[in-house]
C-alpha positions in Angstrom: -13.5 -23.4 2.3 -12.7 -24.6 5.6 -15.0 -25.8 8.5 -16.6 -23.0 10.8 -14.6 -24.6 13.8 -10.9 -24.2 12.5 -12.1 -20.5 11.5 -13.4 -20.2 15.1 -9.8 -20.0 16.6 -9.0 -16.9 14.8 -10.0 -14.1 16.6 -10.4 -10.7 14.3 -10.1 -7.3 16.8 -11.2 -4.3 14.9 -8.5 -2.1 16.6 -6.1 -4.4 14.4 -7.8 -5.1 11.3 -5.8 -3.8 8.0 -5.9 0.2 8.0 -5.4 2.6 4.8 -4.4 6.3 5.4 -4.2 9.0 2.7 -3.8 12.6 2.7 -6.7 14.4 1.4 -6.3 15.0 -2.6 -9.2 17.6 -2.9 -9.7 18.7 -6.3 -12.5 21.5 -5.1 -15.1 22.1 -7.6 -16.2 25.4 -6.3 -15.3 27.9 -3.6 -15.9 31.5 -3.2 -14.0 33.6 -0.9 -15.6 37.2 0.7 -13.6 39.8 2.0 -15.2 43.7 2.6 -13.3 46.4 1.7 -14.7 50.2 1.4 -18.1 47.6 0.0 -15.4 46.1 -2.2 -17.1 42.4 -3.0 -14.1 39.9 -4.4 -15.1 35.8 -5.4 -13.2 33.4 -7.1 -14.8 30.1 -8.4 -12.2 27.8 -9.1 -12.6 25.5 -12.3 -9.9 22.4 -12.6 -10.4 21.0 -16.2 -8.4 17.8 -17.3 -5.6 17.9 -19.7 -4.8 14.1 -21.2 -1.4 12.7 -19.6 1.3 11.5 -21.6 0.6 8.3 -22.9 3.0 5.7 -21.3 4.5 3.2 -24.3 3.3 -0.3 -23.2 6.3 -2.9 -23.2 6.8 -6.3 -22.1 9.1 -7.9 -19.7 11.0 -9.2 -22.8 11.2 -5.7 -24.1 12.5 -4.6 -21.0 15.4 -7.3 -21.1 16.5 -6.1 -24.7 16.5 -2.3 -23.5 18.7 -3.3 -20.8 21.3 -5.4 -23.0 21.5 -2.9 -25.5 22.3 -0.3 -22.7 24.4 -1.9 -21.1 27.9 0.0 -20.6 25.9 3.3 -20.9 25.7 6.0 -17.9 23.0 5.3 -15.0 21.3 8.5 -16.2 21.0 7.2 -20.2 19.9 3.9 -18.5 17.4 5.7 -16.6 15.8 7.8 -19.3 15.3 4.8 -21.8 13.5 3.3 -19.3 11.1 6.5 -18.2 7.7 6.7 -19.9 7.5 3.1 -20.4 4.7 0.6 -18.8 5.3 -2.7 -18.3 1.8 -4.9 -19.4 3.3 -8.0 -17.3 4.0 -8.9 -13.6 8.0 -9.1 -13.0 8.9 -12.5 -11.5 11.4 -12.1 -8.2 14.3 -14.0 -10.2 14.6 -11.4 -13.1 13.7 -8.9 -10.6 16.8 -9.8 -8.6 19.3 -10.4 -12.1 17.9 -6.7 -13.5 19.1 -4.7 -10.3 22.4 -7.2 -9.9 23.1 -6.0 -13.2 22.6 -2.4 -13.5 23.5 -0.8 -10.1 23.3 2.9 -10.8 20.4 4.3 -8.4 18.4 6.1 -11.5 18.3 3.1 -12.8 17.5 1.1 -9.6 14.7 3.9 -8.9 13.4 3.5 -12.2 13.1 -0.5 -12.6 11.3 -0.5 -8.7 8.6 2.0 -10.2 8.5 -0.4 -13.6 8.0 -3.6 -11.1 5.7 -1.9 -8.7 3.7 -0.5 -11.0 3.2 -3.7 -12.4 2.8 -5.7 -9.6 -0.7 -6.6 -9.5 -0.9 -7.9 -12.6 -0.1 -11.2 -14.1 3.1 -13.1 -14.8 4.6 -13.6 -18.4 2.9 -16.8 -20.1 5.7 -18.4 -20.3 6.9 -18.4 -17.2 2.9 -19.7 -15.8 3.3 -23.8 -15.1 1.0 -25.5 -17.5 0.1 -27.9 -14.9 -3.9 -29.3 -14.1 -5.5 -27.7 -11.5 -5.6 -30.0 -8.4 -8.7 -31.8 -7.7 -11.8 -30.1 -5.1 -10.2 -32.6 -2.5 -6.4 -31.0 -3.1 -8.0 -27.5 -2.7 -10.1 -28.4 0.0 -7.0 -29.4 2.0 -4.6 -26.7 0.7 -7.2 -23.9 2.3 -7.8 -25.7 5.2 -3.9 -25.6 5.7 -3.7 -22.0 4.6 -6.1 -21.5 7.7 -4.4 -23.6 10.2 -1.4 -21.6 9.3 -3.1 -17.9 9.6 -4.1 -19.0 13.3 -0.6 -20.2 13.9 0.9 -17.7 12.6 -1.2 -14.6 14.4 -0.3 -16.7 18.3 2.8 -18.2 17.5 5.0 -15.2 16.4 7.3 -14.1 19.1 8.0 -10.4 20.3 10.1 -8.4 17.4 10.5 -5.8 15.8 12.1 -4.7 12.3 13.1 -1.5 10.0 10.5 -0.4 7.7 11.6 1.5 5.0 9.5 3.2 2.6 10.2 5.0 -0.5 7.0 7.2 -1.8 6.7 8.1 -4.9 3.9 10.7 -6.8 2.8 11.8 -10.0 1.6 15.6 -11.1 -1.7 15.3 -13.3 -1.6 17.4 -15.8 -4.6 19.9 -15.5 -5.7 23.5 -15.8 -7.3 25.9 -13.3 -9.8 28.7 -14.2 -9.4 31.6 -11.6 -13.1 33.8 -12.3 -12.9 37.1 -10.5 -15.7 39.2 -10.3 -15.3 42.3 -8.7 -18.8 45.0 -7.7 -18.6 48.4 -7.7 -18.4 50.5 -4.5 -21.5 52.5 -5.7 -24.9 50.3 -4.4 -26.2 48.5 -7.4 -22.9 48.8 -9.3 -22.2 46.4 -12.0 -18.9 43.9 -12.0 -16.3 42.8 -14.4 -15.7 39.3 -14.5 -12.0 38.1 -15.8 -11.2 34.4 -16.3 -7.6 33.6 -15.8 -6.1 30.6 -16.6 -3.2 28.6 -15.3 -1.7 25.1 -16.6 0.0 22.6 -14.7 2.4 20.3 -16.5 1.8 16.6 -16.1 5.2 15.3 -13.9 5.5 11.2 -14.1 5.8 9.2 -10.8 8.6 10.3 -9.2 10.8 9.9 -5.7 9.4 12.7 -3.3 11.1 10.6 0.3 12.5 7.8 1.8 12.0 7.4 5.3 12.5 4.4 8.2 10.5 3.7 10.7 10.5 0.9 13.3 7.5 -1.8 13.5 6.9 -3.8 17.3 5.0 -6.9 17.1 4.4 -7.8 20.7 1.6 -10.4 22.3 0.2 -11.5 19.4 -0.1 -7.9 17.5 1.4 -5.2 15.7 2.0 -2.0 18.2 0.4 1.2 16.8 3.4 3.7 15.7 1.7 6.5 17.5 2.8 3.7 21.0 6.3 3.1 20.0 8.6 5.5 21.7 11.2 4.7 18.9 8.7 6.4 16.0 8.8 10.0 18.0 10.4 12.6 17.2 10.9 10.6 13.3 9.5 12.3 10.3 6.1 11.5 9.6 5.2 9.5 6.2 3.6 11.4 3.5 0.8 10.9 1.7 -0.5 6.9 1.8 0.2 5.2 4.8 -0.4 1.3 5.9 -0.3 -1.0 8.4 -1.3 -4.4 9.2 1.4 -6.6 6.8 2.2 -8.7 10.2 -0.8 -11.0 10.1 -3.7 -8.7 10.1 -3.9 -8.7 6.3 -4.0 -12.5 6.6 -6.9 -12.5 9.4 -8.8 -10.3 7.4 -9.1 -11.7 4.1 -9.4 -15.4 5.6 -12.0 -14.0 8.0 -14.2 -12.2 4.8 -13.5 -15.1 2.5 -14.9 -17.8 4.7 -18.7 -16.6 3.8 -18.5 -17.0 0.2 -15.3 -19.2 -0.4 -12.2 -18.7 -2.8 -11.8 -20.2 -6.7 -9.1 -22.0 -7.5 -6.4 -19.3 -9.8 -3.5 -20.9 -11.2 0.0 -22.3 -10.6 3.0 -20.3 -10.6 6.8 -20.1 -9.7 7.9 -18.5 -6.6 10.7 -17.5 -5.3 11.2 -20.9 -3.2 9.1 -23.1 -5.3 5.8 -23.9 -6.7 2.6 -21.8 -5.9 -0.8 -22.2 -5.8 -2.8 -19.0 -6.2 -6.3 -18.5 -5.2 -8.3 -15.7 -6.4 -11.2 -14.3 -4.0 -13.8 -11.5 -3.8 -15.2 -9.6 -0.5 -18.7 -7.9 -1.2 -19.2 -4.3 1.2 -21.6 -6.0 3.8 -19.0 -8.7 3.9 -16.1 -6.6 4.5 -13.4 -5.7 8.0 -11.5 -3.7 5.6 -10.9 -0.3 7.1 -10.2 2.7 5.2 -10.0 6.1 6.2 -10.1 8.7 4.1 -9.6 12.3 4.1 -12.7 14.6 3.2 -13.5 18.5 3.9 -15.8 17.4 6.7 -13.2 15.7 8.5 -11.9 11.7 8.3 -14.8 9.0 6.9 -14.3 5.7 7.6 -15.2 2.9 5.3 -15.4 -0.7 4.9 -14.9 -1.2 0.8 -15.7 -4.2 -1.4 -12.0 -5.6 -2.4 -10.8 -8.6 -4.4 -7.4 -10.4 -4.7 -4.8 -12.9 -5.2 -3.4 -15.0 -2.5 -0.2 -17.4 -3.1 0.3 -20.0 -0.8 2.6 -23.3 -0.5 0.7 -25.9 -1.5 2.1 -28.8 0.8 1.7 -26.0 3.8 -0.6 -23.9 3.6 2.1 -20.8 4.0 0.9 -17.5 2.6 3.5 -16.1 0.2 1.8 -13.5 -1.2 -1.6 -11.3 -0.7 -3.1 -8.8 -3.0 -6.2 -6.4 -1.8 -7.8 -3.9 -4.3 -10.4 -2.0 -3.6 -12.4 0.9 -5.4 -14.7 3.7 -3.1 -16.3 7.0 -3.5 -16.3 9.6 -1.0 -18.0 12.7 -1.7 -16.2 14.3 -5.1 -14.1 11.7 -5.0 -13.1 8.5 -6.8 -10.0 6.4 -4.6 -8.5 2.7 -5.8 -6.4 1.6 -3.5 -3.9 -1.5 -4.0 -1.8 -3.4 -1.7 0.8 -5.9 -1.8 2.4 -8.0 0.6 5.1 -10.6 0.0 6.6 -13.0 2.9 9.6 -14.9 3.2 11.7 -16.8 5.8 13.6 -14.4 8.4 15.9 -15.0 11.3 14.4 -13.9 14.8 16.6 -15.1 17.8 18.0 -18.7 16.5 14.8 -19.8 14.5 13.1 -18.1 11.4 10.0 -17.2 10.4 7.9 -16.2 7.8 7.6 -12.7 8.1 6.7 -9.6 5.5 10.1 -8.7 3.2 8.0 -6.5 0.8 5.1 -4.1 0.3 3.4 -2.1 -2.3 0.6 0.2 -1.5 -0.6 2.4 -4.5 -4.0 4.3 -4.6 -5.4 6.7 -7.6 -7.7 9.4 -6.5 -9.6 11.4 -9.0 -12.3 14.0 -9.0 -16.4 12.7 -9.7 -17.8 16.1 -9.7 -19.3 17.1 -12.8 -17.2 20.7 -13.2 -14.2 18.9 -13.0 -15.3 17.6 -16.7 -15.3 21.1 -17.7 -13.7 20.8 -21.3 -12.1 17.9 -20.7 -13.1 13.8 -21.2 -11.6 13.1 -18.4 -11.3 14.2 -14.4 -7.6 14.5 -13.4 -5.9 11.6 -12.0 -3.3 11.4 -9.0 -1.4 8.2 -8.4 0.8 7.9 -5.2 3.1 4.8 -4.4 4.8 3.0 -1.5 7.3 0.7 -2.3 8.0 -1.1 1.3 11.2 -3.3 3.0 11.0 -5.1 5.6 14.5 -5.6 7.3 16.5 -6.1 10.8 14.4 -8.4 12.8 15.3 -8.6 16.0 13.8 -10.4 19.3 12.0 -7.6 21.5 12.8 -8.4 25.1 11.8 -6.3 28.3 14.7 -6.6 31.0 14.3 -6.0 34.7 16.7 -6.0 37.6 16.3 -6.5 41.0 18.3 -4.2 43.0 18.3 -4.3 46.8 17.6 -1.2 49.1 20.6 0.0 50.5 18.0 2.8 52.8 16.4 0.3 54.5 18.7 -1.0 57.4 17.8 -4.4 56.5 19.5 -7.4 55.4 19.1 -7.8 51.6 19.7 -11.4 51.8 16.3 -13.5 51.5 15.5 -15.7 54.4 15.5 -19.2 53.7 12.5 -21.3 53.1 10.7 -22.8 56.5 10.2 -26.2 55.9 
């Protein structure tokens, strides 16, 4: 990795590291609710017991490309539904990314190859379409890191004032489950015996689907990105549900570089991007090691973490430019088990008269399931809930504060300056 002195210009601010919001997905293991009533006693203990999903078919990107052909000419909605309940078990390059939604417009369709990509995204490209090239040499890596890190410092002081449209589409799933309502009720005489009924109710399992779409505008000013609780053009806007991030303007890339520096990166492999060859670095973040910020809903309140994480990051080997970043991370917080993912792809974009490289593309995803033992009631499993973000980045513009100088008319006074004594 690089030398301690060319990490020493990058200065990490807590207030600004990476930050992961979700809304709390309790699955309660037990409750009891008391109410009095002419010495009436009711309880309920609530039971959630795990019914296995629908098995998604696993398919390749190949696969995928033969569905499509062979629907082709066919409604959006047919299109759609050949397409639902499948899993893709490789990464979709940006190219046949970009000739799948050129070629099959209808917005089921469109909705249902994003949740096929996204879902995808973390894992690894088709063979085939991998360089078989020889890594480069310790010397080659050596420099291409200590690029990558000259360019994360430039990057984080060098940016000028913006701001851009970020749109987010969030999708959720339904687990499939059952609850087990146990009602006991006393009787009004003292030392009366109860009956106890169990009552159960099933949820059907509902497959990642769109629940909103909503826009909101992100300010990058003096070197950081504004909070969107500061930005007078976020009030009175819809609030996001469910997972929430920010952080994709540089933070992410301080971060990482920052947590990496102790223990180094390993070398991954080539692969084509969008604008030419990358070299991809794989890297791992221990807890003790870690800036990573997460808070996370519990009954008690908000509990804030610093997780382990691991990831990919994609850079241009003559540069040093980041192209792509990938953080995972896995935590327990009380009855609760959360893996959180998180994607981030950069491209050139026009601010002013001179582009950048700036985020085009997110994907945050996180899985949060039950770890309390009567959630296992009858079942193998706990029940699973998966929420996803798919995230555009558009509309940069330069963010410039204007001021005029206007004379006052109330004074009496001449509003003309007097000249400079020499």
């Amino acid at each position: 990795m690089p030398s301690d002195h060319s990490l020493a210009a990058i200065v990490v601010r807590a207030s600004q590291v990476i930050r992961f919001q979700m809304r709390a997905i309790m699955l309660q293991q037990s409750g009891s609710i008391g109410c009095t009533m002419r010495k009436l006693v009711f309880s309920l203990l609530l039971v959630l017991t795990a019914i296995p999903a629908r098995a998604e078919k696993p398919v390749s990107v190949d696969q995928i490309d033969q569905i499509l052909a062979a629907t082709r000419g066919k409604s959006d909605g047919k299109i759609a539904d050949q397409l639902s309940g499948l899993q893709l078990t490789e990464r979709v390059s940006p190219a046949t990314l970009a000739r799948w939604m050129a070629e099959e417009p209808g917005n089921k369709t469109r909705e249902a190859i994003t949740l096929l990509v996204d879902t995808s995204a973390f894992l690894n490209l088709p063979a085939a379409e991998i360089p078989s090239l020889p890594p480069p040499t310790r010397e080659a890596q050596r420099l291409m890191l200590d690029q990558m890190v000259q360019y994360v410092r430039d990057t984080t002081t060098r940016l000028p004032n913006f701001s851009a449209t970020r749109e987010t589409a969030h999708f959720e799933d339904i687990p499939q489950r059952q609850e087990i309502g146990a009602f006991t009720s006393a009787s009004t005489r003292r030392g009366g015996g109860g009956q106890t009924q169990f009552i159960p109710e099933s949820y059907a399992f509902e497959p990642l689907h769109l629940v909103a779409r909503y826009k909101s505008v992100v300010t990058y000013r003096d070197g950081g990105e504004v909070p969107a609780g500061e930005d007078a053009r976020n009030k009175n806007k819809p609030t996001a549900p469910g997972l929430t991030t920010t952080g994709e303007f540089g933070n992410i890339l301080i971060m990482v570089i920052a947590d990496t520096h102790a223990h180094g990166v390993q070398w991954g492999h080539w692969e084509q991007g969008s604008s030419g060859q990358l070299a991809v670095f794989r890297y791992q973040v221990s807890e003790k090691d870690s800036s990573y910020v997460m808070d996370v809903p519990t009954r008690a309140g908000v509990e804030r973490q610093h997780p382990a994480y691991n990831g990919e990051i994609s850079i241009d080997p003559a540069t040093g430019t980041i192209m792509r970043i990938t953080v995972i991370s896995m935590i327990k917080v009380q009855s609760q088990a959360l893996e959180v993912k998180v994607l981030v792809e950069y491209a050139p974009v026009l601010i002013g008269k001179r582009a950048y490289i700036c985020p085009v593309k997110g994907i945050a995803s996180s899985k949060t399931s039950a770890v309390g033992p009567t959630t296992n009631v009858g079942a193998s499993s706990p029940p699973v809930r998966t929420e996803l973000n798919d995230v555009s980045f558009t509309d940069y513009h330069l963010f410039r504060g204007t001021a005029r100088i206007l004379p006052d008319t109330n004074s009496g006074t001449d509003t003309n300056p007097p000249a400079p004594s020499h």
